[in-house]
C-alpha positions in Angstrom: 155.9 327.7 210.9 157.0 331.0 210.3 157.8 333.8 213.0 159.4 337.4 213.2 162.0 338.3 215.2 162.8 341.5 217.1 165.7 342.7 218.8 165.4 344.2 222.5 168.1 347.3 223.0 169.4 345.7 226.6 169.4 342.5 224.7 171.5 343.1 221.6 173.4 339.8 221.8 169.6 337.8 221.8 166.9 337.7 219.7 163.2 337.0 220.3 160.7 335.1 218.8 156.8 336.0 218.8 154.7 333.7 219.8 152.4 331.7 217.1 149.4 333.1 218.8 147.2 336.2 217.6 145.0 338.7 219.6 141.6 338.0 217.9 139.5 340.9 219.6 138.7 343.5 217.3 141.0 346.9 217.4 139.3 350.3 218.3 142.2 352.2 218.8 145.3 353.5 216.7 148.1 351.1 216.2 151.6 351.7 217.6 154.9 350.0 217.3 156.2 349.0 220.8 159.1 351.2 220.2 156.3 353.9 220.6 156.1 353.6 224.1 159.1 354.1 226.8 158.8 351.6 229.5 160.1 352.8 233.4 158.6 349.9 235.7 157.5 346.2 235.2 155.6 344.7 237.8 154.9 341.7 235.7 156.4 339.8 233.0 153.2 341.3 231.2 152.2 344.7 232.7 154.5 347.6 232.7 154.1 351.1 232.8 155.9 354.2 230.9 155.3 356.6 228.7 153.6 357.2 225.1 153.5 360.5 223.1 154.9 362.2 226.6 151.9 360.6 228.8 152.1 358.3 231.5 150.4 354.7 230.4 149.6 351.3 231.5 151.2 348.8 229.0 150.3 345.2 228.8 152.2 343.1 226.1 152.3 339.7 225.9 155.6 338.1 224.4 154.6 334.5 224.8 151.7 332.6 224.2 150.0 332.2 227.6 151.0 336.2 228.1 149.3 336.8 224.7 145.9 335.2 225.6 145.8 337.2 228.4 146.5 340.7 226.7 143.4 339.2 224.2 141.1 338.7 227.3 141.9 341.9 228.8 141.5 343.4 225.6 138.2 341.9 225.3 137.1 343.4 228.8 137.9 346.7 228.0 135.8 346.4 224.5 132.8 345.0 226.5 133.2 347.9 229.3 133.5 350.3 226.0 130.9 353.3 227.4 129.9 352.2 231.4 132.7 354.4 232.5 133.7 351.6 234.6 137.2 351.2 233.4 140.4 352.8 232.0 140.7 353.9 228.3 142.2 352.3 226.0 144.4 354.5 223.9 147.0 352.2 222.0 146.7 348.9 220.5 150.6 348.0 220.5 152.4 345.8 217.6 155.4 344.1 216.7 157.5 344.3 213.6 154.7 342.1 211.8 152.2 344.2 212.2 150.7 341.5 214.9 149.0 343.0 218.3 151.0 342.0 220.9 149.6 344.6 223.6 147.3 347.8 224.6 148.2 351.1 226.1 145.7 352.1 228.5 145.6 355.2 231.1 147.6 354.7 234.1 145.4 352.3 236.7 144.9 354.8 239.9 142.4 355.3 242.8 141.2 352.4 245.2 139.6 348.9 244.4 136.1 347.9 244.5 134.7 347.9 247.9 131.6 346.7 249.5 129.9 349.3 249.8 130.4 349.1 245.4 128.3 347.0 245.2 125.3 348.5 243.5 127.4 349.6 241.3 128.8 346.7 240.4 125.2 344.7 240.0 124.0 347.9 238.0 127.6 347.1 236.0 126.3 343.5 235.5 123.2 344.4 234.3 124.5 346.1 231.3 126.7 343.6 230.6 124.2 341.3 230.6 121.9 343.4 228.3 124.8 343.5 225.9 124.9 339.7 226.1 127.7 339.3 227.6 127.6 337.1 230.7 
C-alpha cells in the first residue's frame, strides 16, 4: 500500500497521508496544485472558501476517504448539470503532490435556495436530467 505525503504550513511538525481512494469522475477543467488556492474560511472539514489566481472560490477537498467520495459525487453533479445553467462553474479540479484529484474549485455559492415557488424549474431541471439518463 503505497501513499504520498504532504506537509501543511501551520502543521510543520505533522505530516499527512492521502487517502487510498481516487475521484473516478472524469476532469473537465485545468488541474491545480492545492498550493494554488489560498484558503480564508472553512465551514467544513471539506468545504472552504479562498482565493485562486486573485478570485474569490468555493473549494471542496477531501483529505480522507469518506471526504473524498463526497468531493467525487459532487464532482459528478456538477458534470451532469454541465450546460442547464442550474449550478456554479467549475473552474479547478485541485491535486495533491501525486498528481491525484483531491478537490474542485468552483465559483463562490451566492443568492437564495430553491423555493417553492422553484418548482417548475426544478421538474423542467429533472427532465433534462432524465433525458441525459441520468436519474
Amino acid at each position: 500500500m503505497s501513499s504520498s505525503r504532504s506537509y501543511f504550513p501551520a502543521l510543520l511538525s505533522q505530516t499527512y497521508t492521502f487517502p487510498e481512494n481516487k475521484v473516478c469522475t472524469p476532469n473537465w477543467a485545468p488541474l491545480i496544485e492545492e498550493k494554488e488556492t489560498i484558503y480564508t474560511r472553512w465551514f467544513l472539514v471539506d468545504v472552504t472558501t479562498g482565493y485562486w489566481k486573485g478570485c474569490e472560490v468555493d473549494v471542496i477537498v477531501g483529505y480522507e476517504d469518506h471526504y473524498l467520495k463526497r468531493v467525487d459525487a459532487t464532482t459528478e453533479g456538477y458534470r451532469a448539470l454541465q450546460g442547464f445553467d442550474l449550478t456554479y462553474t467549475v473552474l479547478a479540479h485541485v491535486i495533491s503532490s501525486d498528481g491525484s484529484v483531491i478537490g474542485i474549485v468552483t465559483e463562490p455559492e451566492v443568492g437564495r435556495l430553491v423555493q417553492y415557488r422553484d418548482r417548475t424549474l426544478v421538474y423542467q431541471a429533472i427532465a433534462q436530467l432524465q433525458q441525459r439518463h441520468y436519474s
